[in-house]
C-alpha atoms as an extended CHARMM CRD file, in Angstrom:
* protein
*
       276  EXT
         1         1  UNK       CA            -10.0410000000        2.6880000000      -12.2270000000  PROA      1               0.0000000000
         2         2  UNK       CA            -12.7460000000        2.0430000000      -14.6080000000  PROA      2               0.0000000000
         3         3  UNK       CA            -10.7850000000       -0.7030000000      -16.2140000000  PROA      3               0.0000000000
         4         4  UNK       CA             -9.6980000000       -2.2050000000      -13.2280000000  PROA      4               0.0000000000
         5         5  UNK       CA            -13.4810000000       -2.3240000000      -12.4870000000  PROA      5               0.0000000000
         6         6  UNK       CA            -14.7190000000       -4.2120000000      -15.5730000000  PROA      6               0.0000000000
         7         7  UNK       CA            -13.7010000000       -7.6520000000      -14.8600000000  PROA      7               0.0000000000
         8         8  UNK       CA            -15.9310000000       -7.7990000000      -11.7820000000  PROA      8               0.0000000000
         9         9  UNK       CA            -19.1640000000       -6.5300000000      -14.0420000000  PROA      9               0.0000000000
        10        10  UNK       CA            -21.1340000000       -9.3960000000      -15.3010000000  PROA      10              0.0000000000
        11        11  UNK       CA            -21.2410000000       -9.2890000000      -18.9290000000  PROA      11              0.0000000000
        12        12  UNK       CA            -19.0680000000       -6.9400000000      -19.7530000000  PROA      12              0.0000000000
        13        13  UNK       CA            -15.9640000000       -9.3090000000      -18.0900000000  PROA      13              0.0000000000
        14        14  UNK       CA            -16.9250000000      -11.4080000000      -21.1600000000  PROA      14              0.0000000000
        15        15  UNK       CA            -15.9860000000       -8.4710000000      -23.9500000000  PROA      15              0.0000000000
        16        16  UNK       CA            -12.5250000000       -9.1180000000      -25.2490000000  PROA      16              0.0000000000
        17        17  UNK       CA             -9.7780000000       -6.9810000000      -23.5790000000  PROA      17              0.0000000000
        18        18  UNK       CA            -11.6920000000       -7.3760000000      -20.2120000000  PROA      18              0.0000000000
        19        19  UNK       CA            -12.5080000000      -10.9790000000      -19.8520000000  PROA      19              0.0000000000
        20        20  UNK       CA             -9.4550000000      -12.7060000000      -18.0770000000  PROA      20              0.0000000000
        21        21  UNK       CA             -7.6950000000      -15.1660000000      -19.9930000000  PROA      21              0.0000000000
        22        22  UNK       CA             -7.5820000000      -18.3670000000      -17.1910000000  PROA      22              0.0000000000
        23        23  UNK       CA             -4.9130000000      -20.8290000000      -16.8700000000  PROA      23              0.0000000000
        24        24  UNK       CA             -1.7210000000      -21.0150000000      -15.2280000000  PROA      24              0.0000000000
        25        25  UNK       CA             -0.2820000000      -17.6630000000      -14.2100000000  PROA      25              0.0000000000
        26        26  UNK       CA              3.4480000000      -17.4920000000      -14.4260000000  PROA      26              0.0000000000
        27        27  UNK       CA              4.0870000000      -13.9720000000      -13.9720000000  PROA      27              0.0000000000
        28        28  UNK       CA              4.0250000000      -10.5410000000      -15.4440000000  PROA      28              0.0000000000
        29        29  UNK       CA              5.9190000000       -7.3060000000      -15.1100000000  PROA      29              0.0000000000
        30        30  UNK       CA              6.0260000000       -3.5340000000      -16.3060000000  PROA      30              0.0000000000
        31        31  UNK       CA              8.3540000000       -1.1740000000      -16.1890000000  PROA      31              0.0000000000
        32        32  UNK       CA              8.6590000000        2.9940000000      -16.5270000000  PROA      32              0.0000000000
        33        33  UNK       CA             11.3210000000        4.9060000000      -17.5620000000  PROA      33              0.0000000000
        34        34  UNK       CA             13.2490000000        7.8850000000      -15.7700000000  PROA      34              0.0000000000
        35        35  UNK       CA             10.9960000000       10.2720000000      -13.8220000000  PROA      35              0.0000000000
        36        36  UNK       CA             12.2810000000       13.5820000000      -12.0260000000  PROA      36              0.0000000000
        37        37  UNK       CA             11.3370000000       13.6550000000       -8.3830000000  PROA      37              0.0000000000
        38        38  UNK       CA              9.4230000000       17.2750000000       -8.2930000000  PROA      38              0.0000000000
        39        39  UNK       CA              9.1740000000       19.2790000000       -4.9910000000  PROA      39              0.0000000000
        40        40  UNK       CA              5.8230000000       20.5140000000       -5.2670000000  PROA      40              0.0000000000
        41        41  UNK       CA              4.1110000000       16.6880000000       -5.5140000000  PROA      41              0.0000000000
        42        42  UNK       CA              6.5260000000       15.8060000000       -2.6470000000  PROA      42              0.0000000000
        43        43  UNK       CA              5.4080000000       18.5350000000       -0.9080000000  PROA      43              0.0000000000
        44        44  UNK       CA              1.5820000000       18.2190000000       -1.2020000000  PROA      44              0.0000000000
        45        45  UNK       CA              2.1110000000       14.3120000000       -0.6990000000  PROA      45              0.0000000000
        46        46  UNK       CA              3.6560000000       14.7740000000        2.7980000000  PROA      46              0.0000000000
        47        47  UNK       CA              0.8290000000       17.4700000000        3.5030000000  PROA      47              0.0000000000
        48        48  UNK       CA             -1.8670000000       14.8020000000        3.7370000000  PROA      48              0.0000000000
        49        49  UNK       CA              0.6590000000       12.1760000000        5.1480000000  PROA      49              0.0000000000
        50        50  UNK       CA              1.9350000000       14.3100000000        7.8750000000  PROA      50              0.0000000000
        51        51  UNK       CA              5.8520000000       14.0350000000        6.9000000000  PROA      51              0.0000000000
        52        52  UNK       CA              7.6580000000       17.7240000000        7.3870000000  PROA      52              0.0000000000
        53        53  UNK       CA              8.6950000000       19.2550000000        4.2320000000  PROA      53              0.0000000000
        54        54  UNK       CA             12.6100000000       18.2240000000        3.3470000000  PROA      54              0.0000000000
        55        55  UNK       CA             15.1120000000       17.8700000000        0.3060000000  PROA      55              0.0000000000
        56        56  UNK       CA             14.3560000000       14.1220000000        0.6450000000  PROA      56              0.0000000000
        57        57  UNK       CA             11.2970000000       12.4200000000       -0.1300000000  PROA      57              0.0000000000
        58        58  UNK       CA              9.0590000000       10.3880000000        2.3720000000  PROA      58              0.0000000000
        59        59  UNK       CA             10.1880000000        6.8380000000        2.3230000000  PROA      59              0.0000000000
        60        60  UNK       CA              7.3250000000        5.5470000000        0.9000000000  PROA      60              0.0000000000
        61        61  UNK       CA              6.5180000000        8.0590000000       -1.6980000000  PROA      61              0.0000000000
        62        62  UNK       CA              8.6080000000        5.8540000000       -4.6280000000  PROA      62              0.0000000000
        63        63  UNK       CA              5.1480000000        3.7380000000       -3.7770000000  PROA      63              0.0000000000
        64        64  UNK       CA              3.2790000000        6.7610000000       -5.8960000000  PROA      64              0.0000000000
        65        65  UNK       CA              5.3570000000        5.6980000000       -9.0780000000  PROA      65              0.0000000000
        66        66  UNK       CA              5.2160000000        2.4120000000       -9.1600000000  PROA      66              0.0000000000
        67        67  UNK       CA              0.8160000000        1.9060000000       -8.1490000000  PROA      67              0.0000000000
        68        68  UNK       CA              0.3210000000        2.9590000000      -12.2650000000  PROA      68              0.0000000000
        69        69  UNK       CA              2.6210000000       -0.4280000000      -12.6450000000  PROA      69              0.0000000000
        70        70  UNK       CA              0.3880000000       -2.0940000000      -10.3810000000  PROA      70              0.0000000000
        71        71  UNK       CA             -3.0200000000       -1.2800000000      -12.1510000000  PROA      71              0.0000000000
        72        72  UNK       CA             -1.1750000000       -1.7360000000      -15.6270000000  PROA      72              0.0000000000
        73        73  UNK       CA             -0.3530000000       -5.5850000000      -14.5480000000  PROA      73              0.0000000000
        74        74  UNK       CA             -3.7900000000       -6.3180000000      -12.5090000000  PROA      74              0.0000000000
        75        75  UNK       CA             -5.5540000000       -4.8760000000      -16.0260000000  PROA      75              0.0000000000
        76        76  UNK       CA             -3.8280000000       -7.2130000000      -17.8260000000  PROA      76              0.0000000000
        77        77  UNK       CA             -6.1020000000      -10.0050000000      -19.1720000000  PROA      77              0.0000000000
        78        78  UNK       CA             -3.7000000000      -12.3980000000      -18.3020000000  PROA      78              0.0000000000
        79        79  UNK       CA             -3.2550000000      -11.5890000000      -14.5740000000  PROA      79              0.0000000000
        80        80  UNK       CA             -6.0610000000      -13.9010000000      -13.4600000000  PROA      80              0.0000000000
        81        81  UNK       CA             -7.5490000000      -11.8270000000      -10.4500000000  PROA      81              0.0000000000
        82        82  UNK       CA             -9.6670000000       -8.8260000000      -11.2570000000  PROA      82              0.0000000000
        83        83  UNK       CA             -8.7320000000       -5.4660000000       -9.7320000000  PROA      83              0.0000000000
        84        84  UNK       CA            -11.2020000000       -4.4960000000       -7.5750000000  PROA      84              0.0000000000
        85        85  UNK       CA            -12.1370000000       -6.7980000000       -4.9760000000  PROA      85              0.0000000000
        86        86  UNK       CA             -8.5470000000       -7.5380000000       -4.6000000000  PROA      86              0.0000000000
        87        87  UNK       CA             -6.8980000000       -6.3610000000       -1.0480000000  PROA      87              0.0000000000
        88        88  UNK       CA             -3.6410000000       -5.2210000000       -0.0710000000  PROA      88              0.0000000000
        89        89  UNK       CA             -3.0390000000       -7.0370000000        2.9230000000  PROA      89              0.0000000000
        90        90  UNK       CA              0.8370000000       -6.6600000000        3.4030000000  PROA      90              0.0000000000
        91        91  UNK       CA              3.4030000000       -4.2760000000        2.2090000000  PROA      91              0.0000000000
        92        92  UNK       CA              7.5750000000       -4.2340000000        3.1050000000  PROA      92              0.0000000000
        93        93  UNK       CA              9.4530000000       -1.1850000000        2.3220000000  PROA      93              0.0000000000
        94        94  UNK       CA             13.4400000000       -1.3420000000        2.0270000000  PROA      94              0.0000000000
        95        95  UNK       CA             15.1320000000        2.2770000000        1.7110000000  PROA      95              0.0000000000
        96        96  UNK       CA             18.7410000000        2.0810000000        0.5980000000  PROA      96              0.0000000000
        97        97  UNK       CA             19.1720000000        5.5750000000        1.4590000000  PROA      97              0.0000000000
        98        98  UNK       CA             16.9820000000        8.3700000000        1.1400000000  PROA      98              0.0000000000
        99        99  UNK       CA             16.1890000000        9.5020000000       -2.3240000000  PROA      99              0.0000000000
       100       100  UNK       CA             16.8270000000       14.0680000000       -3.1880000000  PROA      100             0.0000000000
       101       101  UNK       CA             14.1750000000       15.8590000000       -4.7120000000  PROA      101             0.0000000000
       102       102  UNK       CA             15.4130000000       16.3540000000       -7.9590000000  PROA      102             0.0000000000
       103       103  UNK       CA             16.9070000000       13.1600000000       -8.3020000000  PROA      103             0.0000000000
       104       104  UNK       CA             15.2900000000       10.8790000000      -11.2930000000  PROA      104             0.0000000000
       105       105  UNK       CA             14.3090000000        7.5340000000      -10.2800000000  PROA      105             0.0000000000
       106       106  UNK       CA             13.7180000000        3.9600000000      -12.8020000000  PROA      106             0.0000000000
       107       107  UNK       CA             10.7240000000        2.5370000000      -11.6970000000  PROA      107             0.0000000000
       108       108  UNK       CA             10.0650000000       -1.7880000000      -12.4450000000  PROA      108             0.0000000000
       109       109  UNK       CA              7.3060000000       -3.9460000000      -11.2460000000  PROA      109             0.0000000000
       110       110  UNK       CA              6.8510000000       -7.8650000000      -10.9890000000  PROA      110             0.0000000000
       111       111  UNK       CA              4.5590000000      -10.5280000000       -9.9570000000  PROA      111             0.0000000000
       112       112  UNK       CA              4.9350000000      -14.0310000000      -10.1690000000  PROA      112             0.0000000000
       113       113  UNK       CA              2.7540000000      -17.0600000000       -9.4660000000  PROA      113             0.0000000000
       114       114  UNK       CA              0.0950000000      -16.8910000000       -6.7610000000  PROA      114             0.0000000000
       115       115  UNK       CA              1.1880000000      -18.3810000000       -3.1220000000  PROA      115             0.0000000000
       116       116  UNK       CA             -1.4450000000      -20.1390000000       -1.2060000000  PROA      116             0.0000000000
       117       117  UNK       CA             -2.8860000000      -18.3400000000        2.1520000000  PROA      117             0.0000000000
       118       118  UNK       CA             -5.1630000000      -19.5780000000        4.3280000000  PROA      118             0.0000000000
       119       119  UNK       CA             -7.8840000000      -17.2700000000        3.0100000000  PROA      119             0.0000000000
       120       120  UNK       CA             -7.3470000000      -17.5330000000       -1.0650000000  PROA      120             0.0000000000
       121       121  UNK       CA             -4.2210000000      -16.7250000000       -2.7510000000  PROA      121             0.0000000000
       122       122  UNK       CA             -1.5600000000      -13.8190000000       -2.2730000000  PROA      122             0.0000000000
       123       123  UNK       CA              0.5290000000      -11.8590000000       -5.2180000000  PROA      123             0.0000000000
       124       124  UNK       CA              3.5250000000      -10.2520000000       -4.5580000000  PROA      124             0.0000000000
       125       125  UNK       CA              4.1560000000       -7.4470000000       -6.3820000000  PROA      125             0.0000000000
       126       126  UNK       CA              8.2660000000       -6.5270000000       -6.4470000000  PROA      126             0.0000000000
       127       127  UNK       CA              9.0740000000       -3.0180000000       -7.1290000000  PROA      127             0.0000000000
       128       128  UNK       CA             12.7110000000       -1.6730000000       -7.9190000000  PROA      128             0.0000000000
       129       129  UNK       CA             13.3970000000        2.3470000000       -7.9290000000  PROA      129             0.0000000000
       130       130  UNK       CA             16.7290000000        2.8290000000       -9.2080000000  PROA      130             0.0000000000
       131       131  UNK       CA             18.9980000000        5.8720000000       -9.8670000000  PROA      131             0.0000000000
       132       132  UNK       CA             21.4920000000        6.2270000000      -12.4320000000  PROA      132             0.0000000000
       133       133  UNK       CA             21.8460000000        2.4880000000      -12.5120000000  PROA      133             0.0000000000
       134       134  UNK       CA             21.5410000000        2.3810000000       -8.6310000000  PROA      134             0.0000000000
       135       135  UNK       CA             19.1260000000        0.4220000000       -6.1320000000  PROA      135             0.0000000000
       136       136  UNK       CA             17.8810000000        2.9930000000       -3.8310000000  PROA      136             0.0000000000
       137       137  UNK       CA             14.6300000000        1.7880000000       -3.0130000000  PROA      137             0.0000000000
       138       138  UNK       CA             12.3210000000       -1.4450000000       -3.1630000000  PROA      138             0.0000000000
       139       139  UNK       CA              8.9620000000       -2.2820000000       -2.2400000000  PROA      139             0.0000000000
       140       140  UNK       CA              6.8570000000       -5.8790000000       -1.5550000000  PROA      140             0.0000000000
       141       141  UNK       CA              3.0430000000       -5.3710000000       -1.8980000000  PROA      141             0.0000000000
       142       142  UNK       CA              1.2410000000       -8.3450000000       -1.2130000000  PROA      142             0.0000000000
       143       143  UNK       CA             -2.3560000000       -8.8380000000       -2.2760000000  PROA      143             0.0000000000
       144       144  UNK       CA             -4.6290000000      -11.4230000000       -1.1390000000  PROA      144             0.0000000000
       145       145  UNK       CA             -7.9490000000      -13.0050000000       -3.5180000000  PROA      145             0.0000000000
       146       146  UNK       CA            -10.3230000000      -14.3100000000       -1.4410000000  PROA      146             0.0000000000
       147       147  UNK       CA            -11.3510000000      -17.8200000000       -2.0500000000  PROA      147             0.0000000000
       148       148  UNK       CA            -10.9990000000      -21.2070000000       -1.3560000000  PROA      148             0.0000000000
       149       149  UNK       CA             -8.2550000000      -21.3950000000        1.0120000000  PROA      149             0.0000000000
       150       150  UNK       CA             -4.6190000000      -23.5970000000        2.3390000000  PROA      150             0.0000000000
       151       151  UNK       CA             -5.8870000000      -24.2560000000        6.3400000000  PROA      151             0.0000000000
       152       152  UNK       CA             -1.9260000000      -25.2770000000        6.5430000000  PROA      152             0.0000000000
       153       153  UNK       CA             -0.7790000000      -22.0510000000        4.2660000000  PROA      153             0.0000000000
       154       154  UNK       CA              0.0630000000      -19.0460000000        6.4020000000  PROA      154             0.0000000000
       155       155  UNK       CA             -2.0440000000      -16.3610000000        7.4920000000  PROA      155             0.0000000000
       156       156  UNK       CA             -0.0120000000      -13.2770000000        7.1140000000  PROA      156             0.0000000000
       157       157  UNK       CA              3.3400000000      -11.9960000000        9.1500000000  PROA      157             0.0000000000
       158       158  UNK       CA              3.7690000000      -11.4280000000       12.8350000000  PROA      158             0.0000000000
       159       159  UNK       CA              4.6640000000       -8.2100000000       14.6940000000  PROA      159             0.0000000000
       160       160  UNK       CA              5.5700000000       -7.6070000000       18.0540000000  PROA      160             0.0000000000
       161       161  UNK       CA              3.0180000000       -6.0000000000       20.0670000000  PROA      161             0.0000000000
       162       162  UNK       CA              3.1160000000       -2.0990000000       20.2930000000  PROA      162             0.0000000000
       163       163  UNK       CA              0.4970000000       -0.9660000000       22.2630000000  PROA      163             0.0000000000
       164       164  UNK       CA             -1.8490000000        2.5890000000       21.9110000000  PROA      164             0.0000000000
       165       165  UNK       CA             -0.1220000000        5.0590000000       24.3080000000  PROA      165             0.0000000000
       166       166  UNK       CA             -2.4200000000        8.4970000000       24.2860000000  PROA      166             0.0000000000
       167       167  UNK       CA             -1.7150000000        9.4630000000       20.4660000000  PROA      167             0.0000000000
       168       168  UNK       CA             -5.0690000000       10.0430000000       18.7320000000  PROA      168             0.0000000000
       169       169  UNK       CA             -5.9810000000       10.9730000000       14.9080000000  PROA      169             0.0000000000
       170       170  UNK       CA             -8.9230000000       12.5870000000       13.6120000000  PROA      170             0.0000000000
       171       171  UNK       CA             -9.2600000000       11.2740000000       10.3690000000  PROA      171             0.0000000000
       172       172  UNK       CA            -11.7710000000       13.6220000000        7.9820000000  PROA      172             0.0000000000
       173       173  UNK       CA            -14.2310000000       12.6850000000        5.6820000000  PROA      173             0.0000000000
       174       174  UNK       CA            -12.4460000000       13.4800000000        2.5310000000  PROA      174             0.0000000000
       175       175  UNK       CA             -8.6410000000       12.0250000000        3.5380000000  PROA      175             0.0000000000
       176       176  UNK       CA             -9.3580000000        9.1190000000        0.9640000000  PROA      176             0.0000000000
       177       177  UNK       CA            -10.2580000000       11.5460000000       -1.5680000000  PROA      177             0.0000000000
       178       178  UNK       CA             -6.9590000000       14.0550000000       -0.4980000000  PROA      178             0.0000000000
       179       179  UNK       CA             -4.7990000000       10.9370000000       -0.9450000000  PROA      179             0.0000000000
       180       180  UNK       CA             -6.5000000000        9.6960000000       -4.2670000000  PROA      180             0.0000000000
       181       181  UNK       CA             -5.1100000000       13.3290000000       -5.7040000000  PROA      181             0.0000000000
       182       182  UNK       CA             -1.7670000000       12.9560000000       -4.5380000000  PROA      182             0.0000000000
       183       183  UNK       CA             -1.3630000000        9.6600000000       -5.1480000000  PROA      183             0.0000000000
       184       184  UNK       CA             -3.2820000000        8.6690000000       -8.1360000000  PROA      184             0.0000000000
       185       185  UNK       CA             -5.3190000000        5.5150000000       -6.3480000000  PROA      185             0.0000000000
       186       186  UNK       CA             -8.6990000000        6.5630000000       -6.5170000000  PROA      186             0.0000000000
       187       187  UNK       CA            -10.6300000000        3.0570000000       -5.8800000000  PROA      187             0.0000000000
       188       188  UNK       CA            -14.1820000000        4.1340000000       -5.0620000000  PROA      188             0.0000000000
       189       189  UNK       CA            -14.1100000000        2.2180000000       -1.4940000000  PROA      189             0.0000000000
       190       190  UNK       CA            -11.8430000000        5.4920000000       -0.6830000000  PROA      190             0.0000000000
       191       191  UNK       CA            -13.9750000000        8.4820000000       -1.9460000000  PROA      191             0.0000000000
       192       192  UNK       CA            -17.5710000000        8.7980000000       -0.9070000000  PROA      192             0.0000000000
       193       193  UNK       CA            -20.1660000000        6.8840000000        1.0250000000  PROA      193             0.0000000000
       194       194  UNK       CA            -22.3370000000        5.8140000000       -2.1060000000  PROA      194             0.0000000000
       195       195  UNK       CA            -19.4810000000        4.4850000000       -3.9640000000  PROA      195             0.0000000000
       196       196  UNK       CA            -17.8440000000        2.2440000000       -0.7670000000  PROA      196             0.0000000000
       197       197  UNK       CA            -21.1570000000        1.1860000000       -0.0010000000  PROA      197             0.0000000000
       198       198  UNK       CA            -21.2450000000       -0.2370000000       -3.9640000000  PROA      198             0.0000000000
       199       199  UNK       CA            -18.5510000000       -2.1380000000       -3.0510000000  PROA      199             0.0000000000
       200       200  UNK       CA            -19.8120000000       -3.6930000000        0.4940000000  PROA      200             0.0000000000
       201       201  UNK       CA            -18.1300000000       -1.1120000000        3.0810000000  PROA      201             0.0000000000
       202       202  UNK       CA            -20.7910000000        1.3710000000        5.3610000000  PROA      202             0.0000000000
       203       203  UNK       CA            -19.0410000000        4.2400000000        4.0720000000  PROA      203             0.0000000000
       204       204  UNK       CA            -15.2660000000        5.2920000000        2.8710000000  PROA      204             0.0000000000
       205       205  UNK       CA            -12.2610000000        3.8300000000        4.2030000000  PROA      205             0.0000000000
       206       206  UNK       CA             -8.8740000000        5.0280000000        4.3820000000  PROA      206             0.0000000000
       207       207  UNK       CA             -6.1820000000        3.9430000000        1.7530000000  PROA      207             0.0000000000
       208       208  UNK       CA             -3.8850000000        1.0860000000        3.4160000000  PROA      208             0.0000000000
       209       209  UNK       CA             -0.9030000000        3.5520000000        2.5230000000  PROA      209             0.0000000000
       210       210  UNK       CA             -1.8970000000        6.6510000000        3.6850000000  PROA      210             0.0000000000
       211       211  UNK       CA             -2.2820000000        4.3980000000        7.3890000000  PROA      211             0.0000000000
       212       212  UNK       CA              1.4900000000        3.7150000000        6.9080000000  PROA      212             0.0000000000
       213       213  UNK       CA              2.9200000000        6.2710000000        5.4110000000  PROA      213             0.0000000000
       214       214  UNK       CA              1.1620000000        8.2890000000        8.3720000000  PROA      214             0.0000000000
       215       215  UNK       CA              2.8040000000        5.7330000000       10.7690000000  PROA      215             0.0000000000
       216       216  UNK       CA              5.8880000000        6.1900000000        9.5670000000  PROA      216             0.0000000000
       217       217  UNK       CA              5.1870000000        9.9440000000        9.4320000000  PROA      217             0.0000000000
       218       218  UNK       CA              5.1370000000        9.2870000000       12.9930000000  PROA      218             0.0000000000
       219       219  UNK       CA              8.5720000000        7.5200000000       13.4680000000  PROA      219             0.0000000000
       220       220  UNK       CA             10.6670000000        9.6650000000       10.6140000000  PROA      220             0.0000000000
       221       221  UNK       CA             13.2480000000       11.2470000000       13.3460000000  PROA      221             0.0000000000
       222       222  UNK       CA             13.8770000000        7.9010000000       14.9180000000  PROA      222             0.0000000000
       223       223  UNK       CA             14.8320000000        6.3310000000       11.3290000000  PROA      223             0.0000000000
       224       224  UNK       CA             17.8960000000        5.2370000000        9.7780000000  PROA      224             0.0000000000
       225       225  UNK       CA             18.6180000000        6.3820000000        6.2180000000  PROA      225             0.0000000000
       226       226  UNK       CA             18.9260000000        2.7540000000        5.2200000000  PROA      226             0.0000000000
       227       227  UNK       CA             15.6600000000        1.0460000000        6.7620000000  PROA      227             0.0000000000
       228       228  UNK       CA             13.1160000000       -1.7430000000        6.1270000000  PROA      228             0.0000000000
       229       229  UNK       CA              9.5090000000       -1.0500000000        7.2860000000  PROA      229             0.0000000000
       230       230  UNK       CA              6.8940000000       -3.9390000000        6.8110000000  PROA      230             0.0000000000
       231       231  UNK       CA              3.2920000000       -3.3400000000        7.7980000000  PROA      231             0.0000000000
       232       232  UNK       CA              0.3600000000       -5.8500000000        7.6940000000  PROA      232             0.0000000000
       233       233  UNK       CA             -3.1840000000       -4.3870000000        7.0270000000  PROA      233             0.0000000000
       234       234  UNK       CA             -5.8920000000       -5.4370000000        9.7420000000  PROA      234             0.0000000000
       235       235  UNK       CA             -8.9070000000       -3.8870000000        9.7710000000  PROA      235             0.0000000000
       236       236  UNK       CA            -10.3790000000       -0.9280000000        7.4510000000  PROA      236             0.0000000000
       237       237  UNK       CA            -10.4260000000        2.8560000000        8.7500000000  PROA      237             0.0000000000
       238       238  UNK       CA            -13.6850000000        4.2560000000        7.8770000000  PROA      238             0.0000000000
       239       239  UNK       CA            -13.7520000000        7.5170000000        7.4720000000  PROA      239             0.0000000000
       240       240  UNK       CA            -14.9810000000       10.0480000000        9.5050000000  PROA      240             0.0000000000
       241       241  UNK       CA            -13.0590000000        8.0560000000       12.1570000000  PROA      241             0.0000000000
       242       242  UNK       CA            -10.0990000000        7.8690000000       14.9900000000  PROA      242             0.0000000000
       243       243  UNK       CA             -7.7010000000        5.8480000000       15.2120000000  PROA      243             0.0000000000
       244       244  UNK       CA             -5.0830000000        5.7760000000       18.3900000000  PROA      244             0.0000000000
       245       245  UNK       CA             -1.1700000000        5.4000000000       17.1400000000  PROA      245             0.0000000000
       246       246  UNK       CA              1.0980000000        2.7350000000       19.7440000000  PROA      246             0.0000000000
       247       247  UNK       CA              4.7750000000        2.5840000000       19.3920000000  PROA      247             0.0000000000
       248       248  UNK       CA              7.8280000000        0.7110000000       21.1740000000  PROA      248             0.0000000000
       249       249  UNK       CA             11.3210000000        0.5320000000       20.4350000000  PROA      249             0.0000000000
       250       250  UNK       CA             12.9360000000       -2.6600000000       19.5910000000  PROA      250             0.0000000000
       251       251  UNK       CA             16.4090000000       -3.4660000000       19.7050000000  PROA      251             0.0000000000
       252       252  UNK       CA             16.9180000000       -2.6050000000       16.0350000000  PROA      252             0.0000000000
       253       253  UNK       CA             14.1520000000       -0.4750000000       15.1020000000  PROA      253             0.0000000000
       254       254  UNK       CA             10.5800000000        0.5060000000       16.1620000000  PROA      254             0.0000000000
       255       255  UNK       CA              7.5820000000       -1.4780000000       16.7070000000  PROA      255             0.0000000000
       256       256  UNK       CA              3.9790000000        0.3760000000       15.6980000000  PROA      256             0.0000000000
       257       257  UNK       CA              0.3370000000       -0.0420000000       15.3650000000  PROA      257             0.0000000000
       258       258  UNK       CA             -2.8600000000        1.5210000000       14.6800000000  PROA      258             0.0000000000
       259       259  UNK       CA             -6.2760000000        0.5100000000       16.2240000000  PROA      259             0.0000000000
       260       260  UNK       CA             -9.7290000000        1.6270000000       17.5980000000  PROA      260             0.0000000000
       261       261  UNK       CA             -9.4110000000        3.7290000000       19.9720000000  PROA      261             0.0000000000
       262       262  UNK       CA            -12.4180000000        2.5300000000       21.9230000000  PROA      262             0.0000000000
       263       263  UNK       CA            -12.7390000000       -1.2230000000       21.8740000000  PROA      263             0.0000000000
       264       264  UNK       CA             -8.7760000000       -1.6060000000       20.2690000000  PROA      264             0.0000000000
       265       265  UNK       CA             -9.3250000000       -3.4780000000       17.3940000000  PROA      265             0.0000000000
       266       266  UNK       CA             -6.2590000000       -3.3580000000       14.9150000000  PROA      266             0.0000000000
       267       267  UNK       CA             -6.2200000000       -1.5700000000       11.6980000000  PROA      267             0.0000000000
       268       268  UNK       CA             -2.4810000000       -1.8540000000       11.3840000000  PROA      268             0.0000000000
       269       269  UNK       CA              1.0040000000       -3.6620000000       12.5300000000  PROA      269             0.0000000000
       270       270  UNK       CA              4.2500000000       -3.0270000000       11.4360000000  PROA      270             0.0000000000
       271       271  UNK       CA              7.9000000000       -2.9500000000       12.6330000000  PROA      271             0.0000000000
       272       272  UNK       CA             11.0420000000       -1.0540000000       11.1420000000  PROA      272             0.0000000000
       273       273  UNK       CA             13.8930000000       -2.7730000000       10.9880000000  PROA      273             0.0000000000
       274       274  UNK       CA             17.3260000000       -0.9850000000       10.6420000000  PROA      274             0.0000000000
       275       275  UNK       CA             19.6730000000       -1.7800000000        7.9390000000  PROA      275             0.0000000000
       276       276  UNK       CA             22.7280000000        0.5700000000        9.0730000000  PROA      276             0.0000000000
């Protein structure tokens, strides 16, 4: 995290290794070799997510392996957007089928050239989890860099509308720092009030992933083994906070949001889509 957090220091994103390199972007990627699904980081991961404790993991955990990737690549010099700063606005699961504890999975990560939005530019970041030469499980993460915007580029995805129904969570204090140890993303907006407030937020906010992994938590009996979920992040969660769960069905999946439970402001939208 402290490298991802140079190249927005003045000064030091001048020191070689830091300082971006400019110019056309046309794309980098990273991968990681074999690694052995373990019960007891499954199990702690699904603690603070809410999943129930099974012989398969979540289906978004794979997402835990492949966020290293995603630092190693946005550290890059030659990835032209600096870390921190940089929002995950969008993210599309696709599970093939669900993936054993014990199993061993191939983990590979790519990002091409920026697309225009109508508030900066967006990367997609394509991860693969494979198994003994199989696709199991792959992942779209789309960040946006503010800036200079496309008025006639799109905005972000649609969702159907899946209103709050009486489901409320009590978020703690310290979720962003539970999920920072399980998953390994500890970006300061997550972990205290002083070190969000650094960074322009009133106090911590929940991690983007925890909000669907917790919405999907939510859903996990009404799932197919082979499913696409695709979520779109709204709003932040700070932390203390509430936030009221909606879901309806569709006719090939689940529609499902998060908001305020008070004035209903969105935090998050997403849909499930099945693939059986």
């Amino acid at each position: 995290m402290l490298r991802a957090a140079l190249p927005s220091v003045p000064v030091v994103n001048q020191l070689p290794g830091v300082r971006k390199k400019g110019g056309p972007f046309g794309g980098l990627s990273r991968s990681a070799p074999p690694v052995r699904i373990e019960r007891s980081d499954v199990a702690a991961y699904a603690r603070v997510c809410g999943f129930p404790e099974k012989d398969t993991v979540p289906l978004p955990y794979p997402h835990l392996l492949a966020f290293g990737l995603h630092m190693a690549i946005m550290t890059d010099p030659a990835f032209p957007a600096p870390a921190i700063g940089t929002v995950h606005v969008e993210n599309s699961i696709t599970s093939h089928r669900p993936v054993e504890i014990g199993e061993s999975l191939a983990v590979s990560v790519s990002v091409g050239a920026p697309k225009p939005h109508s508030k900066g530019t967006v990367y997609d970041f394509v991860t693969t989890a494979t198994a003994d030469g199989e696709t199991v499980w792959e992942e779209t993460s789309s960040y946006l860099r503010r800036g200079r915007g496309d008025a006639d580029a799109p905005s972000g995805a649609t969702f159907p509308d899946a209103p709050a129904h009486g489901i409320t969570w009590q978020l703690p204090g310290d979720l962003g720092r539970r999920y920072a140890a399980v998953s390994g993303d500890a970006n300061p907006i997550h972990l205290y009030p002083l070190t969000a407030k650094a960074l322009g937020f009133p106090r911590q906010i929940a991690h983007g992933m925890w909000t669907m992994a917790r919405s999907v938590a939510a859903l996990e009996n009404r799932l197919p083994d082979a499913v696409r979920v695709d979520v779109a992040f709204k709003r932040p969660v700070l932390l203390p906070g509430r936030v009221a769960f909606g879901s309806a069905p569709l006719e090939d999946g689940w529609a499902f949001s998060l908001s305020d439970p008070r004035s209903g402001a969105p935090h998050l939208a997403g849909r499930t889509t099945s693939l059986s």
